[in-house]
Structure formats: C-alpha cells, structure tokens
PyMOL commands that place a pseudoatom at each C-alpha (Angstrom):
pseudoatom trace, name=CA, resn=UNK, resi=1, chain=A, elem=C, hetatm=0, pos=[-60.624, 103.289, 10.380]
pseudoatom trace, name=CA, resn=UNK, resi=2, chain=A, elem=C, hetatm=0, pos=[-57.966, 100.802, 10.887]
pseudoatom trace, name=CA, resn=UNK, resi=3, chain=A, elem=C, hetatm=0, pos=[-60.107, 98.441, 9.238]
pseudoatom trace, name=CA, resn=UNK, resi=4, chain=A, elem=C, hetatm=0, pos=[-60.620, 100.712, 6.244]
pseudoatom trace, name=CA, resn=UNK, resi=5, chain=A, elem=C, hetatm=0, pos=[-57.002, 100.642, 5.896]
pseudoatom trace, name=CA, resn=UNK, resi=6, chain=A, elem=C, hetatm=0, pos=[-56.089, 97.077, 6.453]
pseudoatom trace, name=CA, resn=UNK, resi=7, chain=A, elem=C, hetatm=0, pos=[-58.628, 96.514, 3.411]
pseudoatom trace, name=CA, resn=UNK, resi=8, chain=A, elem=C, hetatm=0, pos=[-56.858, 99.035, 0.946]
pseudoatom trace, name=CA, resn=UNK, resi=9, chain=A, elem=C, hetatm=0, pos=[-53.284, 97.748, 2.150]
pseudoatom trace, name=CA, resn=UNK, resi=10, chain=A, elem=C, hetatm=0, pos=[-54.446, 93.964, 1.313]
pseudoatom trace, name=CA, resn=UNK, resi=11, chain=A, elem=C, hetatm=0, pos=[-56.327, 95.174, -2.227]
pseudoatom trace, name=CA, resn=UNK, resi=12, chain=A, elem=C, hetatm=0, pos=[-52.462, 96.937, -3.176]
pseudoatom trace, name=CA, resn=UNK, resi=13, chain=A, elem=C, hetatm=0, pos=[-50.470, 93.111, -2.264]
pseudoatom trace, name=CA, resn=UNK, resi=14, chain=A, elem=C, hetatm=0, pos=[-53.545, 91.088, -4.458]
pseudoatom trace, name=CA, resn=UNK, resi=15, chain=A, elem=C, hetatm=0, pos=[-54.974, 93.259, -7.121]
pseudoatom trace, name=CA, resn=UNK, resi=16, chain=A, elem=C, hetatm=0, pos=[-53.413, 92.325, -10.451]
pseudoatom trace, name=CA, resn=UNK, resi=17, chain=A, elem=C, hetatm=0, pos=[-51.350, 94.853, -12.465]
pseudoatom trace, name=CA, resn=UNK, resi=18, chain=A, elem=C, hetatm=0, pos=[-52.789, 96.525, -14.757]
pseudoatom trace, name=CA, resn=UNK, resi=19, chain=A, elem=C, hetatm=0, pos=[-52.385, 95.219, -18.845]
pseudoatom trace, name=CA, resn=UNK, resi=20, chain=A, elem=C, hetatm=0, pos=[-48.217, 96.319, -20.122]
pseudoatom trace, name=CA, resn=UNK, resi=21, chain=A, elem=C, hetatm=0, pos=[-47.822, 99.451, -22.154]
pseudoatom trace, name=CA, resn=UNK, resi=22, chain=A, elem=C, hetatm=0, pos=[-47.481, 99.114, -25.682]
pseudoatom trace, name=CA, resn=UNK, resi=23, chain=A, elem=C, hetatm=0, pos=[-44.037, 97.878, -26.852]
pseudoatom trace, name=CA, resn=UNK, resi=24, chain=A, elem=C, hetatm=0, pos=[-41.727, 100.692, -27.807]
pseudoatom trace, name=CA, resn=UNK, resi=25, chain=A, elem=C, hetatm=0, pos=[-37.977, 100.349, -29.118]
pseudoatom trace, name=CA, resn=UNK, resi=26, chain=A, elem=C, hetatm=0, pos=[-35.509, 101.152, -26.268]
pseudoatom trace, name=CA, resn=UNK, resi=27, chain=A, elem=C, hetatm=0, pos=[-31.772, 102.284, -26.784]
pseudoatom trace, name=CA, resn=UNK, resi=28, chain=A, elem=C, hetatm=0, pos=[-29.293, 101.680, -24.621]
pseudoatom trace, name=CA, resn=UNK, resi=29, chain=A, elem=C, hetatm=0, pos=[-25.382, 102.737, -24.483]
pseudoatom trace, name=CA, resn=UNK, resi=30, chain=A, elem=C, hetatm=0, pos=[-23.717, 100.190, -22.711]
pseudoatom trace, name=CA, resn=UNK, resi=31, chain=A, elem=C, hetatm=0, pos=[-19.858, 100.997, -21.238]
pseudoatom trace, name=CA, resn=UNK, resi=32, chain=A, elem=C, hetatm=0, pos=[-17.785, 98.339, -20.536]
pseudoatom trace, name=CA, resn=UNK, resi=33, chain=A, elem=C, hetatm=0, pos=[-14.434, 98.902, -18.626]
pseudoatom trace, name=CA, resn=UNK, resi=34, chain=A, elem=C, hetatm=0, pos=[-12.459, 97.586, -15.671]
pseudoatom trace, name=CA, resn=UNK, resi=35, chain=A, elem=C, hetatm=0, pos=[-14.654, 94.922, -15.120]
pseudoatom trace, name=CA, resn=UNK, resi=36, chain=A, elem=C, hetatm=0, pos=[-17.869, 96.789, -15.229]
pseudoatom trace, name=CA, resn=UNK, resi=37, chain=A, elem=C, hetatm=0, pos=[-20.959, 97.666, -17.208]
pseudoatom trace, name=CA, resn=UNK, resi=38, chain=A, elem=C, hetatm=0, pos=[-22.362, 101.290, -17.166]
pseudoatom trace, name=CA, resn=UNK, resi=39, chain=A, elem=C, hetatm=0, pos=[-25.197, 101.378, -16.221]
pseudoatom trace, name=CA, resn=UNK, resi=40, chain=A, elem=C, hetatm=0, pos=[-25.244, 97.651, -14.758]
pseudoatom trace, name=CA, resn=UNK, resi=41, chain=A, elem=C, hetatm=0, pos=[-28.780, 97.630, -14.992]
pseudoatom trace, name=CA, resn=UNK, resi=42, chain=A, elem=C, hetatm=0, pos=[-31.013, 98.252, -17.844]
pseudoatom trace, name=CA, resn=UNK, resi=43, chain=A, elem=C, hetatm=0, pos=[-34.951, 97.657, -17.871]
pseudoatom trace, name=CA, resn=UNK, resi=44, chain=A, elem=C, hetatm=0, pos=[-37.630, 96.855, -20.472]
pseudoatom trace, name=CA, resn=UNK, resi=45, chain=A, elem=C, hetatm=0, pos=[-41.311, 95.840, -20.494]
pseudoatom trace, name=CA, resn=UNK, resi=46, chain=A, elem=C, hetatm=0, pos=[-41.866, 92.228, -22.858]
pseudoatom trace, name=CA, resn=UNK, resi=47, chain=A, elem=C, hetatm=0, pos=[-42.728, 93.084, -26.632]
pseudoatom trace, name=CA, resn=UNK, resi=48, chain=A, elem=C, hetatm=0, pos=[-39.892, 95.846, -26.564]
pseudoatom trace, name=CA, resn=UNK, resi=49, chain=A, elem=C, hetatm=0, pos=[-37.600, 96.052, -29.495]
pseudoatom trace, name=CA, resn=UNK, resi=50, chain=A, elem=C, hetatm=0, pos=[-34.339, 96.197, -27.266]
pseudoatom trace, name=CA, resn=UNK, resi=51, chain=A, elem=C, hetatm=0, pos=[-30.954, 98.124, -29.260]
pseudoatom trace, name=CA, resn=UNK, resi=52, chain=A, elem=C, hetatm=0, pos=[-27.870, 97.601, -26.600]
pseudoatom trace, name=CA, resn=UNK, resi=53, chain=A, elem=C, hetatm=0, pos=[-24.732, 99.732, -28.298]
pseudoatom trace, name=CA, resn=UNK, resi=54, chain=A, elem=C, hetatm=0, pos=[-21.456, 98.496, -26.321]
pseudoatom trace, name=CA, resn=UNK, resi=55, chain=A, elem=C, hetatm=0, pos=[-18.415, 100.822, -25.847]
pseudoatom trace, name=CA, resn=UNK, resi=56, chain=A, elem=C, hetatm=0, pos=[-15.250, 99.722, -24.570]
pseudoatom trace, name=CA, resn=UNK, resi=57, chain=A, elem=C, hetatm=0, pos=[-13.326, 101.853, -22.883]
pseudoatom trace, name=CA, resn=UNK, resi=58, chain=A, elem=C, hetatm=0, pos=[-9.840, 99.974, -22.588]
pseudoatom trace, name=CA, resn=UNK, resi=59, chain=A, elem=C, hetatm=0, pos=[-9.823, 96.226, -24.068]
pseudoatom trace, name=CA, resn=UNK, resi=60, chain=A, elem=C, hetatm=0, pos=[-12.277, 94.550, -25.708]
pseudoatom trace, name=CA, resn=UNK, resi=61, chain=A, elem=C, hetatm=0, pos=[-15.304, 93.095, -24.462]
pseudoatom trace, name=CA, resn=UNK, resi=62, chain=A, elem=C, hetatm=0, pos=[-18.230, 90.795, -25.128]
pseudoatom trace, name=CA, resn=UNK, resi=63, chain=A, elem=C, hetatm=0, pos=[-21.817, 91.364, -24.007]
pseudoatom trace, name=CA, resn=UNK, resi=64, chain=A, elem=C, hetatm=0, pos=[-23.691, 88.032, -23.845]
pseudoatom trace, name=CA, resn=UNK, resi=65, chain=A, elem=C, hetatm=0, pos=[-27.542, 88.350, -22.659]
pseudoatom trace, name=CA, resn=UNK, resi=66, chain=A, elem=C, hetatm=0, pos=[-28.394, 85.172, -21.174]
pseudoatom trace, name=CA, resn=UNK, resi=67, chain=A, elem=C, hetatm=0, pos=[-31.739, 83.967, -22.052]
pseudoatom trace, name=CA, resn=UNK, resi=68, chain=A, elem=C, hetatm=0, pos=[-31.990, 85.630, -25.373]
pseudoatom trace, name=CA, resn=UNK, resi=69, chain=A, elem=C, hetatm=0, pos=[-28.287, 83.986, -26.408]
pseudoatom trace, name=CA, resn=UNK, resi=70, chain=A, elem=C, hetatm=0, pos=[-27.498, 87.464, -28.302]
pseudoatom trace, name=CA, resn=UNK, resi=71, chain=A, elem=C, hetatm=0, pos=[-24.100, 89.351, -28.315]
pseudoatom trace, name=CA, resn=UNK, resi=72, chain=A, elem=C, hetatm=0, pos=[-22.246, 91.422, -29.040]
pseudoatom trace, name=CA, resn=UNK, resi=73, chain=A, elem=C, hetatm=0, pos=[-18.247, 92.416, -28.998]
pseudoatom trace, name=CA, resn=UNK, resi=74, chain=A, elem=C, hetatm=0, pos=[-16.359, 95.812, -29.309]
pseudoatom trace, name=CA, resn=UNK, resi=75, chain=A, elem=C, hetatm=0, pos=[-13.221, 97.032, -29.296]
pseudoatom trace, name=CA, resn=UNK, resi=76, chain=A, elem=C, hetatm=0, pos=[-11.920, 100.096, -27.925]
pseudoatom trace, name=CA, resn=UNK, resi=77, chain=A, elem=C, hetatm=0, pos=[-13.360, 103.345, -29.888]
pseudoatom trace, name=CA, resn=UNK, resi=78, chain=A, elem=C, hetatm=0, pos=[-15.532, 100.193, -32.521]
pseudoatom trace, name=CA, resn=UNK, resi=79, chain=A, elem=C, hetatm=0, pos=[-18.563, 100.523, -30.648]
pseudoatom trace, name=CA, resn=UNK, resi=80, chain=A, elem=C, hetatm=0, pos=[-21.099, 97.178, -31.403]
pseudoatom trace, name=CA, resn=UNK, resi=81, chain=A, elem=C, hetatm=0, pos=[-24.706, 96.924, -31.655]
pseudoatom trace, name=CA, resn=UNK, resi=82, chain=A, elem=C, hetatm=0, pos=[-27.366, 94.300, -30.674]
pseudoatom trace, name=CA, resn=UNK, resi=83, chain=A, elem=C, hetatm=0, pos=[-30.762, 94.166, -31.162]
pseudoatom trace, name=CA, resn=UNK, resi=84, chain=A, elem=C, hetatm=0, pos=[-33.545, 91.791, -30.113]
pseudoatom trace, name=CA, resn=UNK, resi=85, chain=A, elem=C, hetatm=0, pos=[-37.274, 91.837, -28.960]
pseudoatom trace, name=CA, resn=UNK, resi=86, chain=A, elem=C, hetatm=0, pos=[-37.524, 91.356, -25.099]
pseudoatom trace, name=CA, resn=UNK, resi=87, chain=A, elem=C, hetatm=0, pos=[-40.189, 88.621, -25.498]
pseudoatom trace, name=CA, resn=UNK, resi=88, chain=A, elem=C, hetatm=0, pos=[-39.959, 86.866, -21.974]
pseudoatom trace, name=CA, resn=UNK, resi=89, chain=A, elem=C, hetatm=0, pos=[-40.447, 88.558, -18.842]
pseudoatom trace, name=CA, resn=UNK, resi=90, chain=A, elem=C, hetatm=0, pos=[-37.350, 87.976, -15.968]
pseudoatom trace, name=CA, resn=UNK, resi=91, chain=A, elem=C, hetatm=0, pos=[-34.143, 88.984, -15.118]
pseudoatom trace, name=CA, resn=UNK, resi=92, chain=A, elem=C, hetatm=0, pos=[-31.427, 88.436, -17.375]
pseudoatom trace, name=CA, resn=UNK, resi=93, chain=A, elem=C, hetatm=0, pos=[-27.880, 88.284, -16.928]
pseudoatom trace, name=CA, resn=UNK, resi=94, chain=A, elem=C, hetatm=0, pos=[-25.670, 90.703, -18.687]
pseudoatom trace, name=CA, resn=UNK, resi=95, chain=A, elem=C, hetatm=0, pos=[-21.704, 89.035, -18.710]
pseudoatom trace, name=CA, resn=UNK, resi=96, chain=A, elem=C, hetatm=0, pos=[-18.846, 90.147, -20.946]
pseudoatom trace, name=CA, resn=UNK, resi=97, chain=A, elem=C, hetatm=0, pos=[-18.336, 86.916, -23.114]
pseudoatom trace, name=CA, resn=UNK, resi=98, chain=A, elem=C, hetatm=0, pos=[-14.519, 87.831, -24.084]
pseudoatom trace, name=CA, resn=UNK, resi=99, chain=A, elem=C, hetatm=0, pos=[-11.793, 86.842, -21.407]
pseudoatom trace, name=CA, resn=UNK, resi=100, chain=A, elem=C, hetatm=0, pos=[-10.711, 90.681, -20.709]
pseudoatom trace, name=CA, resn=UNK, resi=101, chain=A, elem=C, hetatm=0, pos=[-8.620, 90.418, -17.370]
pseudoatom trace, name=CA, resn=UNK, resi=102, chain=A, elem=C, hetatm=0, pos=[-8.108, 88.453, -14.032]
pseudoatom trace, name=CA, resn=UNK, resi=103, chain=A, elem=C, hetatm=0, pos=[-11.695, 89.540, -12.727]
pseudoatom trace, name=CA, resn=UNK, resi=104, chain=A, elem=C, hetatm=0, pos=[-13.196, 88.730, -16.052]
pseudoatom trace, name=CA, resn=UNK, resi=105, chain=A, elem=C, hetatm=0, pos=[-16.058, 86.549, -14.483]
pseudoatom trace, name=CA, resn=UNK, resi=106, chain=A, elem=C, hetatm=0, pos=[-17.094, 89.229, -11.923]
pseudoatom trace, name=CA, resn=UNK, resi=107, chain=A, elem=C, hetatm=0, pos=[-18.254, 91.608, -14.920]
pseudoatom trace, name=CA, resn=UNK, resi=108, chain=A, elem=C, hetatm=0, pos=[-22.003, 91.238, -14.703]
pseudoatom trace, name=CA, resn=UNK, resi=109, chain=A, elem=C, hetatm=0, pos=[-25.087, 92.945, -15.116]
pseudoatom trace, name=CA, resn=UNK, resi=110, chain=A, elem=C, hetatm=0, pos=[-28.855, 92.871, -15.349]
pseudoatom trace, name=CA, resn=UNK, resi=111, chain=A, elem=C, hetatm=0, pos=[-31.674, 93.116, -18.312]
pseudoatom trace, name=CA, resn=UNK, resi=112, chain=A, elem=C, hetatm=0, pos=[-34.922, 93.166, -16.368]
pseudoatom trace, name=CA, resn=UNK, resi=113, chain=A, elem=C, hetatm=0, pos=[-37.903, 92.401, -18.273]
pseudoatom trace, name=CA, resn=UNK, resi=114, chain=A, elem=C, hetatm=0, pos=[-41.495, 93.736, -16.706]
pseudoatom trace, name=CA, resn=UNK, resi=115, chain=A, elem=C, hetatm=0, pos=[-43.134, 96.783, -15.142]
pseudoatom trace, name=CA, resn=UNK, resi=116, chain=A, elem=C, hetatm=0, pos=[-41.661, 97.383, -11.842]
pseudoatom trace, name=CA, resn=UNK, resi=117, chain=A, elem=C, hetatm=0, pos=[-44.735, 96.394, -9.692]
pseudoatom trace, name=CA, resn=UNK, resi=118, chain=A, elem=C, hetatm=0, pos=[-42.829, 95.428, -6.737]
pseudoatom trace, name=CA, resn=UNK, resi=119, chain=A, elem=C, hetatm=0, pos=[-41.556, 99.278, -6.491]
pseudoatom trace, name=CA, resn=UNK, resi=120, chain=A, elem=C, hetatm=0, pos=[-45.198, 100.959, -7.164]
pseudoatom trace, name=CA, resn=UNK, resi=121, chain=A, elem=C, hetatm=0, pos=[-46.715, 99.010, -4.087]
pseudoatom trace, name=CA, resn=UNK, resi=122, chain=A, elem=C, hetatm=0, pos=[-44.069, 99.110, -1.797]
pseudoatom trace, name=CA, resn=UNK, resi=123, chain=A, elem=C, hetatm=0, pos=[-44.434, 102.534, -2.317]
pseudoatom trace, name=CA, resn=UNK, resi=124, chain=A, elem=C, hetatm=0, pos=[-48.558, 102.721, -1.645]
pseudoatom trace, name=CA, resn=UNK, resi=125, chain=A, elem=C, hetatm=0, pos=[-47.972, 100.774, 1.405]
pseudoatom trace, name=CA, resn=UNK, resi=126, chain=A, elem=C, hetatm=0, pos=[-45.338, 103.471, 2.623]
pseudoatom trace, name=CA, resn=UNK, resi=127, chain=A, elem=C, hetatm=0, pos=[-48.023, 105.738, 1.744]
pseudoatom trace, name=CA, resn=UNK, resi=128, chain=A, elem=C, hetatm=0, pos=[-50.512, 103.957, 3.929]
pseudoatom trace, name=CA, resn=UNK, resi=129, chain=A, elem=C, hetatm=0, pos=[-48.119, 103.465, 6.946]
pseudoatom trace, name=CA, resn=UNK, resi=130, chain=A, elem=C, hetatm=0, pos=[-47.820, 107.269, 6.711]
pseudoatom trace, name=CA, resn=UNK, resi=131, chain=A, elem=C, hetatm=0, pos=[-51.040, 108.091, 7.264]
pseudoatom trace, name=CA, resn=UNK, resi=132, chain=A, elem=C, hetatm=0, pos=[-51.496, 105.377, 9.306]
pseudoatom trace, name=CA, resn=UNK, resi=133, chain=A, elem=C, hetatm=0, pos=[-48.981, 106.305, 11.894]
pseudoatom trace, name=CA, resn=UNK, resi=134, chain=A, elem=C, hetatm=0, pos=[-50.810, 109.197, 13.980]
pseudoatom trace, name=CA, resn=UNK, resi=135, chain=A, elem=C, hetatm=0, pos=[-53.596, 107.267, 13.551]
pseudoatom trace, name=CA, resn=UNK, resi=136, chain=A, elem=C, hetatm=0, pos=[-52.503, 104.575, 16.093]
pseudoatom trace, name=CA, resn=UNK, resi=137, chain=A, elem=C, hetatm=0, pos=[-50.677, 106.922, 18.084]
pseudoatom trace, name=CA, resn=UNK, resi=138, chain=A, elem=C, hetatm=0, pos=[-53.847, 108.811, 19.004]
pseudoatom trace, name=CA, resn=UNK, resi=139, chain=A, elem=C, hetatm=0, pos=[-55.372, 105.749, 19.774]
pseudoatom trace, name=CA, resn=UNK, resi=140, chain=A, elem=C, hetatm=0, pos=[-52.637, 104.801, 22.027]
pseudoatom trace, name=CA, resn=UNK, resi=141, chain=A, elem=C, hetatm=0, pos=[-52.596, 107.872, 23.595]
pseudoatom trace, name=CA, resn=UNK, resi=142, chain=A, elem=C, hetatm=0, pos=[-56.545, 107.453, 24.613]
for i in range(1, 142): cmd.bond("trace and resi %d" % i, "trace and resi %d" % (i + 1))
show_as sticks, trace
zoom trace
C-alpha cells in the first residue's frame, strides 16, 4: 500500500499539466492609495486579453507592468485603463510609475501569468498525506 501511494505521489510532482484554457478577456479594478495596490495580486493564464482600470484614491498614480512596458496613470476620481494580451507566462511586477510620496518605491504588486499548478498539487499531496497518515500509524502500532 505504501508503495501504491509513493507511485501516485511521484505521478502528481512529474505528470505535465494539462493544455491552458482558452484565452478569455479578464477585468480588473485596480486601487491605488497610500502606497498600495488593491488587490496586490492579480492572475491570468497566457493568450488572455488583460483590461487593468486604475483608481486613485488620494494622489495620482502610475501603474507600470514590467515585462509588457504598458501603463497607465490616474488621478483621483479619473480612473485609467490599460489593456494588453498576457502573451508570456511569469510573474510580473506591478509598480506605480509616478513619484506619489516618501515610500513611493515600496508600492508594488504582482501580474502572474499561468495556471496555478504549484497550488493544485500541493494540494493532492496533502490529500495523500491524509490518507496516508493512519496508514503508517497502524503499521507502527503492529
């Protein structure tokens, strides 16, 4: 048995993904204010027709997506648009690109492009540790 589920723990690490999803168009509203982006994080499979909208919420700011060289600047209540196709896979950096304060260079966040593989096997493997668990604690018990 332990065997059996060595084998199916080692096929979820090396079995390739499956083929990406179709590319959709993906909308995001972006807040930008004190020295933050809401949400810092935004995610996106390659082929997607990405739309960021930027609002700033008390001076203006610059969105600057490395790797793609688009941006994008608003001013408080003038929301701004961007729009590009997400045609590399990565992680991206998302900076504000207009000096707006003294922690101006700490106002980052994240474009990441790709399926989140890591996530689905980590969770299989919890799965399998699970069930795995009383498994070796009856055979420790014997």
């Amino acid at each position: 048995m332990t065997l059996a589920l060595a084998s199916v723990a080692l096929a979820v690490i090396l079995i390739p993904a499956p083929a990406a999803a179709a590319p959709l168009e993906r909308f995001f509203r972006v807040g930008a204010g004190q020295y933050a982006f809401t949400p810092a994080s935004l995610r996106a499979n390659p082929g997607d027709t990405i739309t960021i909208e930027l609002h700033s919420t008390d001076v203006t700011h610059g969105l600057y997506v490395d790797g793609y060289d688009v941006s994008a600047e608003a001013q408080p209540g003038q929301p701004a648009a961007l729009t590009f196709i997400a045609s590399r896979a990565g992680v991206f950096r998302l900076r504000c690109s207009v000096t707006c304060g003294t922690l101006h260079p700490f106002m980052l966040g994240r474009l990441v492009v790709g399926p989140n593989w890591t996530l689905a096997r980590a969770a299989a493997l919890a799965g399998l540790a699970v069930l795995a668990a009383p498994l070796t604690l009856r055979k420790a018990a014997e």
